[in-house]
Structure formats: C-alpha cells, structure tokens
C-alpha positions, 0 to 999 in steps of 0.5 A, spaced: 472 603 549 477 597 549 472 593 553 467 594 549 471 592 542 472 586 545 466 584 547 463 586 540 468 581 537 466 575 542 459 576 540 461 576 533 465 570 533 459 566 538 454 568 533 458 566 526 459 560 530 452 560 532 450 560 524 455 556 522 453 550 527 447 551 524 448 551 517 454 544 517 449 539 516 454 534 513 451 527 511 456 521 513 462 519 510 463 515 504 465 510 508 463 503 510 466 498 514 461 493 512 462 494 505 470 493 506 468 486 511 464 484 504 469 484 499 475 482 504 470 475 506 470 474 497 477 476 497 479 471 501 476 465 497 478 469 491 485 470 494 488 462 496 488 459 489 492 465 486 498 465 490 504 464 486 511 462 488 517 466 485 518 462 479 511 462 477 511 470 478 518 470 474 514 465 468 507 469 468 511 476 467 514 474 461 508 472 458 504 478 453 499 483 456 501 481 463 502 487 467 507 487 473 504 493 479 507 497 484 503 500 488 507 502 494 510 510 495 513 515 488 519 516 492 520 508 493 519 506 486 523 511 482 528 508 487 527 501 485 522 497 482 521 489 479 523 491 471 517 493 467 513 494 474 508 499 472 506 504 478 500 506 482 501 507 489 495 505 493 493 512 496 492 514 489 486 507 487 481 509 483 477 507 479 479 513 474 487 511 475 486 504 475 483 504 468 489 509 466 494 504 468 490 497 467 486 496 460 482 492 461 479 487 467 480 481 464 488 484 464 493 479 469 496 483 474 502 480 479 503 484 485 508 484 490 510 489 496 517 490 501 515 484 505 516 480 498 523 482 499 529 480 504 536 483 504 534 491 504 530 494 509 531 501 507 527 501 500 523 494 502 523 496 509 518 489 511 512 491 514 510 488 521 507 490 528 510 487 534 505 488 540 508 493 545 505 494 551 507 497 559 508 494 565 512 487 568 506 482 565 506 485 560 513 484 557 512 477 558 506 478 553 511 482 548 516 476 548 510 471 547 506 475 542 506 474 534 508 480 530 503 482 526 504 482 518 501 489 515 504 487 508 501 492 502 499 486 499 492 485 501 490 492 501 492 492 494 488 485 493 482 487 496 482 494 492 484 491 486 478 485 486 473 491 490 475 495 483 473 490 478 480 486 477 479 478 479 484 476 474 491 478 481 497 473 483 500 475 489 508 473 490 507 468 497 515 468 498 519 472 501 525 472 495 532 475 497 534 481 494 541 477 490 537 473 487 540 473 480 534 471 478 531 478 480 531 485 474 531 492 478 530 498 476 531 505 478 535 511 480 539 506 484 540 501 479 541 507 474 546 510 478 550 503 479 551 503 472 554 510 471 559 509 478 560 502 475 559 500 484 553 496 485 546 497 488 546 498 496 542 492 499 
C-alpha cells in the first residue's frame, strides 16, 4: 500500500512537471545589453563637460530650482545626507518615481555618492574592487593591479540620461567630510544636536 502511494505520488509530480514544462513559455527578459552599451557611449560625451569641483557644486545648489540627489541606500540617507538632497535610492528608478521627485527634465540636478567623500568609511563607505586572485603569480599581479572605482555615480548618470534627464553635474572631487564648507543632514546630525557631542566621522 505504502509502495503504491509513492508511486502515485512520483507519477503526479512527473506529470505536473510535465505540464508545467509544457506551459512556461517565457519571452526574454526585459533586458538589454545593447541598449545599456548605447546610452553609456552618449553618456560619455555627455558626462565630460559636466563634471564639477566642489565649489562649483556648492554654487549651483544654492541657485533656484536646482535639485540635489541622493540616490544611494534608505538606511544611508536617513542617517546622513548633503542638506536639502532629495532622495531616490537607484534600486527604485523608474520613470513613475523619478517624476515624482524630479519636475521636470529641464531640472539641474547635481549628484554625488560615497566615493565623493573621504574621512567616514561607515556611511560614505568608498566603493572600489581591488583584483584578487590565487596563487604565488598571482600576488604579484594583485600588488601590481589598479583597484576598480565602482562609484554609484555613473549608474545613476547613465539611468538619469537613459531616463530623459540631460541637464546632471556630477561632483569630481573627493571632499572631506570636516570641510566646514560641508551641510548635513540626518538622524547623526540630529542626534549630535540634542546630545551636544559631534557627529561620528
């Protein structure tokens, strides 16, 4: 009896897998490398002429209707953000949400991300890759290899343009983060406030 339950069992798993193999037919994801390689070659050209150094940045902020965006993590910017940064964390672009935070596309919009920022590798923790492989020939390699900068900046440029949006300055220096010229905002800044004790960097 137990033998024969099992069997019935195996034989409606085969079949519904069966069925189900036979009914999944899925088109291709909405992906395209091509697509991205486009954008990222205009980008380029696009990108060289609107990077800014921090005093220009500061300049630009202060003028009307210029929106400053933060598009890295929730958890990141509630903790601590440039004051007056709106926020959209890149794993939530689309054309819906970036309408809701940006009005329109003539806006300027300035954007920087943690490797803009030297002095707090907690909440700007800088994003680069340093080559790792195994072996003895391989150390050398490793000591000799350039790390590679995975700044959030150029996804967000590239999603930005892709978008619609043309009129981004990217910060191009790296500022640190006691420049006196620098505004936070947060729940750091906030709490160094009530507790009178500065912000952790």
């Amino acid at each position: 009896m137990k033998s024969h339950f099992i069997a019935l069992s195996v034989a409606l798993l085969l079949a519904a897998h069966t069925g189900w193999a036979q009914v999944a037919n899925y088109p291709k994801a909405k992906v395209s490398y091509d697509d991205f390689k486009g954008i990222a070659a205009e980008v380029e050209i696009h990108r060289a002429s609107r990077l800014i150094d921090f005093d220009t940045f500061l300049k630009m902020s202060k003028e009307p209707g210029v929106i400053i965006l933060d598009s890295r993590s929730q958890f990141r910017f509630d903790r601590i953000h440039l004051k007056g940064a709106r926020h959209l964390a890149f794993t939530d672009f689309t054309q819906g949400n970036l309408a809701r935070v940006i009005p329109s596309f003539e806006t300027v919009i300035l954007i920087y991300c943690n490797n803009n920022f030297d002095g707090d590798e907690t909440d700007f923790a800088s994003k680069i890759a340093v080559p790792r492989q195994a072996g003895a020939v391989a150390s050398q390699f490793n000591a000799q290899a350039r790390p590679l900068m995975m700044a959030l900046n150029i996804p967000t440029y590239i999603n930005l343009y892709g978008y619609g949006y043309r009129n981004v300055y990217e910060l191009d220096e790296l500022v640190k983060v006691s420049d006196p010229r620098l505004e936070f905002d947060g729940s750091l800044i906030k709490k160094s406030a009530i507790t009178g004790k500065p912000a952790r960097r």
